[in-house]
C-alpha positions as CSV (number, residue, x, y, z in Angstrom):
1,X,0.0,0.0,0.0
2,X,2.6,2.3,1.1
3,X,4.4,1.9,-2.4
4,X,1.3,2.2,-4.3
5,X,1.0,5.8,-2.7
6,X,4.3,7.1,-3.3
7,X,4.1,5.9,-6.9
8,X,1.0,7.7,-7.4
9,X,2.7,11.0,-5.3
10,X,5.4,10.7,-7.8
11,X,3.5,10.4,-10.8
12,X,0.9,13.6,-9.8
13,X,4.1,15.4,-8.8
14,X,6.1,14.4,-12.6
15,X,2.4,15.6,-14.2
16,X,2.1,19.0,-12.2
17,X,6.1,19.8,-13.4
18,X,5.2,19.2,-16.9
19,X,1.9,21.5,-16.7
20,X,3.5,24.0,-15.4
21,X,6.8,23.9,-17.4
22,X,5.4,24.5,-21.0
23,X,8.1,24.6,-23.7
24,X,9.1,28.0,-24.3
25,X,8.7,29.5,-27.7
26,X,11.9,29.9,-29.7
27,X,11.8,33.1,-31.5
28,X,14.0,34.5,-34.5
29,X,15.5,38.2,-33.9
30,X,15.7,40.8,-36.5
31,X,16.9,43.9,-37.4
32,X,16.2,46.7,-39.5
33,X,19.3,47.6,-42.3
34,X,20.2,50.4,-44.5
35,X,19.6,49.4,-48.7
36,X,22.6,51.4,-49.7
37,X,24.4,52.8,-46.4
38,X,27.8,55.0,-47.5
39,X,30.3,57.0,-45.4
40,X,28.9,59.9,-43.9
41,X,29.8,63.4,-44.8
42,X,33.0,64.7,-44.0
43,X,32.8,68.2,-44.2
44,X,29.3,68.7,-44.5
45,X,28.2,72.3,-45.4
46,X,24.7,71.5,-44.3
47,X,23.2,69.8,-41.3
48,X,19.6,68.5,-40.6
49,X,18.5,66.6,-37.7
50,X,16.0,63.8,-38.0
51,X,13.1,63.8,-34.7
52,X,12.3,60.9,-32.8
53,X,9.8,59.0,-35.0
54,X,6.1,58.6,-34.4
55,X,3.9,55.4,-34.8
56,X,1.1,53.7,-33.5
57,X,0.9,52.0,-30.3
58,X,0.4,48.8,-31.7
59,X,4.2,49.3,-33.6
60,X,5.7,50.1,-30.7
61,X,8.0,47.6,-29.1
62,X,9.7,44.0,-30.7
63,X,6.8,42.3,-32.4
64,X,6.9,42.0,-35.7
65,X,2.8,42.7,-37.3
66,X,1.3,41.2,-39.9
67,X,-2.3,43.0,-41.1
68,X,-4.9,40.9,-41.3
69,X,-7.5,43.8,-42.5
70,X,-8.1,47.2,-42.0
71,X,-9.1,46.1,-39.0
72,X,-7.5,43.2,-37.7
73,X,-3.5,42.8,-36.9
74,X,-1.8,39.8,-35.6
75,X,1.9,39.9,-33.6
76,X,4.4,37.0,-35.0
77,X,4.6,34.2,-32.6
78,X,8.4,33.4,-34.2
79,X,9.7,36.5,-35.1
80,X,10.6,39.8,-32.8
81,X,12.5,42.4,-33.7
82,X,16.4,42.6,-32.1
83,X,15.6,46.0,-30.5
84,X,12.5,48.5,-29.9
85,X,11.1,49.3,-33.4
86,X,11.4,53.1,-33.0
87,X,15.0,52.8,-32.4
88,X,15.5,50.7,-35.3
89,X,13.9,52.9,-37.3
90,X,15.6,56.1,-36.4
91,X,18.6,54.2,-36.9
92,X,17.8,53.0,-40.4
93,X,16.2,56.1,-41.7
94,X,19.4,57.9,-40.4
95,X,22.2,55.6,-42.4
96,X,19.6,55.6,-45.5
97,X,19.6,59.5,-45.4
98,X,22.9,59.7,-45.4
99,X,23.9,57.4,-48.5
100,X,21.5,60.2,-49.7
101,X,22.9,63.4,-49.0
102,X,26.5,62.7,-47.7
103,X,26.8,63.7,-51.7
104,X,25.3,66.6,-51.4
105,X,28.2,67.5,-48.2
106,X,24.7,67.2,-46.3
107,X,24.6,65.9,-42.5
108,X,21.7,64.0,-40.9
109,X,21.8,63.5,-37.4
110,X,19.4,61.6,-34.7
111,X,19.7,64.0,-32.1
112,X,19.2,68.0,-31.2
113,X,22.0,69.8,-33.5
114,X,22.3,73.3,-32.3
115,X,24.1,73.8,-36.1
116,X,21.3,72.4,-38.3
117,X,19.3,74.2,-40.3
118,X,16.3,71.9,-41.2
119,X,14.5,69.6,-39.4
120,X,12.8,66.5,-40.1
121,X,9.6,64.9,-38.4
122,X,7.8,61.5,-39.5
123,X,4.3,59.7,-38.3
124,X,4.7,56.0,-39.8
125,X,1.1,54.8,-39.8
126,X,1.9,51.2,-40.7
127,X,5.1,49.6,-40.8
128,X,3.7,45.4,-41.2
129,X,3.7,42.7,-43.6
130,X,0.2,42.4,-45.4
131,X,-1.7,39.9,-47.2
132,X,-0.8,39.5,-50.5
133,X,3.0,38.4,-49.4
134,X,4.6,42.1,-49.4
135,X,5.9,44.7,-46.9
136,X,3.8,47.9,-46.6
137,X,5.2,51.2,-45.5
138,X,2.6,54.3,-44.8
139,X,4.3,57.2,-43.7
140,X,3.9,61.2,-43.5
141,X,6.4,64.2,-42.9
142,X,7.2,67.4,-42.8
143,X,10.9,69.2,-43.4
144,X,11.0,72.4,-41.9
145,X,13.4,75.2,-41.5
146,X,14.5,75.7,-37.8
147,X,14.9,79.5,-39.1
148,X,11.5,80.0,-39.1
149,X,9.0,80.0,-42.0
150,X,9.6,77.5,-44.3
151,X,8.0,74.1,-44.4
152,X,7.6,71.1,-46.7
153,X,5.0,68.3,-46.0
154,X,4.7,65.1,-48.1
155,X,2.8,61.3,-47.6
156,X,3.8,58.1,-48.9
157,X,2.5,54.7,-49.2
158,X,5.1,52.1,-50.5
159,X,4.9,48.0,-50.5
160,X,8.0,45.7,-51.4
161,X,7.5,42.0,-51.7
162,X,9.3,39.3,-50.0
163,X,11.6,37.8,-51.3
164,X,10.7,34.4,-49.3
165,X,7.1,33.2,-48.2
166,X,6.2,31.3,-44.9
167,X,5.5,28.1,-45.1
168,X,2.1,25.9,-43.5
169,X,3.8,25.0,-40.1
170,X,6.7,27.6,-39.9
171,X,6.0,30.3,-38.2
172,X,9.4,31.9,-39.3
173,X,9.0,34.5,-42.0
174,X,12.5,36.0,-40.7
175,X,15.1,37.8,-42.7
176,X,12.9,38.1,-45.7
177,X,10.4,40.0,-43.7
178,X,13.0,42.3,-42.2
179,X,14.7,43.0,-46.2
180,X,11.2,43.9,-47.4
181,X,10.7,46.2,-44.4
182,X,14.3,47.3,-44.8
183,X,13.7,48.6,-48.6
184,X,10.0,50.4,-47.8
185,X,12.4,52.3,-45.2
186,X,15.0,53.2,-48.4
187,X,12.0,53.8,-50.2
188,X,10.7,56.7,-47.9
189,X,14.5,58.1,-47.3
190,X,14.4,58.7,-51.1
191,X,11.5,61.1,-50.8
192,X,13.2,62.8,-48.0
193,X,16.2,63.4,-49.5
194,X,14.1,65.1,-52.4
195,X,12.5,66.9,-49.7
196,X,15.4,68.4,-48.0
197,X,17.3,69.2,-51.4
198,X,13.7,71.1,-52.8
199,X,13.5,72.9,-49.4
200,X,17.7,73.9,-49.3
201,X,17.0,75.0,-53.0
202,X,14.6,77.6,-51.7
């Protein structure tokens, strides 16, 4: 009798551990990249500091979205992104500016610069992968002068495919997700560096 209890002690105790020890989920980590990052400017001539960036709630933090519909999203359950999403962002947008107008001897910085004369702001609306097996990039600014006056506003909506598709089963969409992210981001840095040049011309 006294065996047949601790056998059945031991076998309640063996099935509480594995209910409460579920497996824990093993994600992927990505990160945002510059499409055609150069040397920045050495001498610049010209300075412009890019603002924090602004996005929805929803995009804030490591999860990677995927829209669903207008009005339904759904967060990865395999992929996260390596860092905050507004960080990688800023940090993106600031190497893809500057393959843009280190050219021009034209210096784009993340941070207050006391010696910049233009200033840019961005609201991303969506930043997710959506049906149809693309990226899709929504985004607004404006480029304004920090002399006073002068300000340029523009709106863009860009997708890029992926270069890879998920498969039934794998939860993984991974680095192709992150590329097709990574060149809406080039995309949108193109049409600031238009901006900034059209504004400078002024």
């Amino acid at each position: 009798m006294n065996r047949f209890v601790l056998a059945l002690a031991w076998a309640t105790t063996l099935g509480c551990s594995v209910l409460s020890s579920p497996p824990k989920p093993t994600f992927r980590y990505l990160t945002l990249s510059a499409v055609a990052a150069g040397p920045p400017a050495v001498a610049p001539r010209t300075s412009v500091t890019l603002e924090p960036i602004e996005m929805p709630g929803y995009l804030e933090g490591v999860d990677v979205i995927s829209r669903r519909s207008n009005d339904e999203i759904e967060r990865s359950p395999g992929d996260r992104w390596a860092e905050p999403l507004g960080s990688g962002l800023l940090r993106t947008l600031v190497a893809d500016l500057d393959a843009g107008l280190a050219p021009r001897d034209i210096a784009v910085h993340a941070r207050v610069d006391g010696a910049a004369q233009l200033a840019i702001s961005v609201t991303i609306d969506r930043f997710e992968l959506a049906p149809g097996g693309h990226a899709e990039l929504v985004a607004r600014w404006t480029v304004r002068s920090l002399g006073g006056g002068l300000a340029r506003r523009g709106a863009l909506r860009t997708q890029s495919p992926l270069s890879a598709q998920p498969v039934p089963g794998n939860d993984h969409v991974g680095p192709a997700a992150a590329a097709a992210l990574s060149r809406t981001l080039a995309t949108l840095a193109d049409a600031l560096v238009a901006e900034v040049v059209a504004t400078l011309a002024r």
